[in-house]
C-alpha positions in Angstrom: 135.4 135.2 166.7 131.7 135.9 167.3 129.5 138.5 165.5 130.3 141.5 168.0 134.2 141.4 167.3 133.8 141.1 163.3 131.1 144.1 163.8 133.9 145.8 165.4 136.6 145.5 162.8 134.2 146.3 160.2 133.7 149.5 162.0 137.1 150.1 162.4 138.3 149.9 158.5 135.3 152.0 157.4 136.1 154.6 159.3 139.8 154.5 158.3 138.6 154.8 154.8 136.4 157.6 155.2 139.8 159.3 156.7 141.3 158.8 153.8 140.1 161.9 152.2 140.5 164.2 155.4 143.9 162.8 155.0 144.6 163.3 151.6 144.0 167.3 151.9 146.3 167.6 154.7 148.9 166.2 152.6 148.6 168.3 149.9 148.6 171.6 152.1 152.1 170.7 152.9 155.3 169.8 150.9 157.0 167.6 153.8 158.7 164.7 152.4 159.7 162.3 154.4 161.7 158.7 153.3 157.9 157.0 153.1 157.7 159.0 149.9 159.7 156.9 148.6 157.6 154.0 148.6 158.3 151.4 145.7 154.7 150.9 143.4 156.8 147.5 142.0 156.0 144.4 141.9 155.0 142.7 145.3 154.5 139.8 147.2 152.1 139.3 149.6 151.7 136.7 152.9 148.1 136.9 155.1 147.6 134.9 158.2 144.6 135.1 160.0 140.8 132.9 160.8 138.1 132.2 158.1 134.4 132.5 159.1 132.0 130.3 158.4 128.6 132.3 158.1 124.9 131.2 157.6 123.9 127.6 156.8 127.9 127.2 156.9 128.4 127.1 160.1 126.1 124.0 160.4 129.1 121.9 158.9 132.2 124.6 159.8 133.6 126.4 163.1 136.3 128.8 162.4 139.8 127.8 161.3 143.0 129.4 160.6 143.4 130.9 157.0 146.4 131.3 155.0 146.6 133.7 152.0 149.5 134.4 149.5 149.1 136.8 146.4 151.4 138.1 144.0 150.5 141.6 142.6 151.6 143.2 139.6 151.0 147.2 139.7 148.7 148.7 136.7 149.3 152.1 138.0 150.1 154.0 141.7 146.5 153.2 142.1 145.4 150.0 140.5 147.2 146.3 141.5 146.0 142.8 140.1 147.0 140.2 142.5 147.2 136.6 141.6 147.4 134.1 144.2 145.5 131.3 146.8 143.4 131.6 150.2 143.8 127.9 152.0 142.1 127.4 154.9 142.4 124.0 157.4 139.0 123.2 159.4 140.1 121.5 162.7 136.6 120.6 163.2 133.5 119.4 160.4 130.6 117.7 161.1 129.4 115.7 158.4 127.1 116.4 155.0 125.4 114.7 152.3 127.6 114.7 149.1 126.1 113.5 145.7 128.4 111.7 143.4 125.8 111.6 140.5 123.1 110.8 142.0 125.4 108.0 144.6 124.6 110.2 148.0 126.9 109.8 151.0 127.8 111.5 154.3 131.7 113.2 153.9 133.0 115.3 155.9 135.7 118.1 155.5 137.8 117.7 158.4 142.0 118.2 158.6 141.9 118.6 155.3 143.0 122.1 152.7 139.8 123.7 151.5 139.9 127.3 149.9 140.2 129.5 146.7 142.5 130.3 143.8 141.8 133.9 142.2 142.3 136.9 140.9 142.1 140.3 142.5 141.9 143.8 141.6 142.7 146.3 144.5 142.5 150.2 144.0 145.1 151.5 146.5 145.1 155.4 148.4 148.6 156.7 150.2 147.5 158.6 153.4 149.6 160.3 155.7 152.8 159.3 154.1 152.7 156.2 156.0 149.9 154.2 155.5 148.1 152.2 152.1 144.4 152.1 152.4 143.1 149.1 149.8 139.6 148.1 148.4 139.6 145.3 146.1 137.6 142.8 144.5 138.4 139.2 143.7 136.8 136.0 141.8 138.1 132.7 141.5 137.7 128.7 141.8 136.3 127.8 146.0 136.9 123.9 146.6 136.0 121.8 149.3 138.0 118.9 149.8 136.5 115.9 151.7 138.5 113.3 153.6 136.4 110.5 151.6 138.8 108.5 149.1 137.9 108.0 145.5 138.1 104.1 144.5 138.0 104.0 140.9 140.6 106.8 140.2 144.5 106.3 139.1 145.3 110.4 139.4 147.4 110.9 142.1 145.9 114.4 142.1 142.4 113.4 142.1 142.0 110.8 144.6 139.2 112.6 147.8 135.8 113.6 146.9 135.5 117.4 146.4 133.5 120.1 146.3 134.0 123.3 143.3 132.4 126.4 143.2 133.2 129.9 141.7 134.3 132.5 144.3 133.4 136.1 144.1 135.0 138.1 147.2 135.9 141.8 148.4 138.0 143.5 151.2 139.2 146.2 152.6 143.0 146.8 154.2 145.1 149.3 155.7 149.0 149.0 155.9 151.5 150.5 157.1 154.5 151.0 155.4 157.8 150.0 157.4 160.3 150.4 154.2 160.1 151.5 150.9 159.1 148.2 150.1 157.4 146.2 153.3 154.4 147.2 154.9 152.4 145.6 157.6 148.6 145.7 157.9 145.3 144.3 158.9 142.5 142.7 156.2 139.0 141.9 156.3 136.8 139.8 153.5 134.0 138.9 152.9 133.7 135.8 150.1 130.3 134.5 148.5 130.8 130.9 147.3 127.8 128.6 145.8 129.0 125.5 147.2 125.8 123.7 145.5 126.6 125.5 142.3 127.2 122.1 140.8 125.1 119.9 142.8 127.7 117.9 144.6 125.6 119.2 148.2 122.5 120.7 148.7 121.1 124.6 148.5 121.2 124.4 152.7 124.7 123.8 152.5 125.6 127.1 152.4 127.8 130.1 150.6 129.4 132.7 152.6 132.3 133.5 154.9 134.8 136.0 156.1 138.8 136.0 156.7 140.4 138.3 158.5 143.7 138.8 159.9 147.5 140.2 159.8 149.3 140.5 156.3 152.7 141.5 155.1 153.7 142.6 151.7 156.9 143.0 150.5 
């Protein structure tokens, strides 16, 4: 997906939100009720398939790769949801960088491996025209890089490739629409800032940002 498509999605979720208010009057001049106003603010679970980005100095190691997301939210209100939950992505295709193992350099690579994040979220949530959920939220969490480069003096079955840790800081935008009182289908876009040489395990030209976007269903 080039830079002309994302534009185009971007565009397309803005102006959704900025319907959102036009939206919002209409409903209140009316006292229709229809069986989307019974939509359940429970608990809810959340599945998002779609490609992540690469962006900037990333793309020197990364092309794009299909993305996998799965969040768990708990409701604080009709308007407020914290979502717990992972982002795993699978690059088909790395080239290789230079890694520091203090101060032991080598070139790894990051290829048919699980890199990704494990956060938290915090999405505010508008209903619109009974049938759709327009969501902005904001996330941070743990990125990692996982290398395909064996550690040889290690005995945790856990811990055995070279890897790569950051923190995560992300935001999105989505817009659902709801098919029960408690499924709705949608599309996402994020965008995720991740200091990959945070620790010094690559170098500043590595780079730190990237978008996923896709399909998700909640339920």
């Amino acid at each position: 997906m080039n830079a002309k498509y994302l534009k185009k999605i971007i565009f397309v979720l803005l102006v959704l939100q900025s319907s959102v208010s036009i939206a919002q009057n209409e409903e209140g001049e009316t006292n229709q009720i229809s069986e989307y106003d019974t939509w359940n603010y429970g608990m809810t679970f959340t599945v998002q398939a779609g490609v992540w980005i690469p962006m900037g100095d990333l793309k020197k190691t990364f092309t794009s790769s299909p993305n996998l997301g799965f969040r768990f939210g708990v409701p604080v209100s009709e308007s407020l949801r914290v979502d717990l939950g992972a982002s795993i992505n699978m690059p088909f295709d790395s080239k290789h960088f230079e890694y520091n193992d203090n101060g032991n350099r080598f070139l790894a690579k990051s290829e048919e491996t699980i890199n990704g994040i494990l956060g938290v979220w915090l999405a505010q949530e508008t209903r619109f025209n009974h049938r759709f959920i327009f969501s902005r939220y904001v996330g941070l969490g743990v990125g990692f890089i996982q290398t395909d480069t064996r550690k040889n003096d290690t005995e945790d079955e856990n811990d055995e490739w070279f890897g790569v840790e950051t923190l995560n800081v992300n935001f999105g935008l989505s817009i659902n629409r709801i098919i029960t009182n408690k499924k709705a289908i949608g599309l996402f876009i994020e965008y995720n800032y991740a200091p990959y040489a945070l620790f010094n395990k690559v170098d500043e030209g590595f780079g730190n940002r990237y978008v996923i976007t896709g399909l998700q269903y909640r339920f």
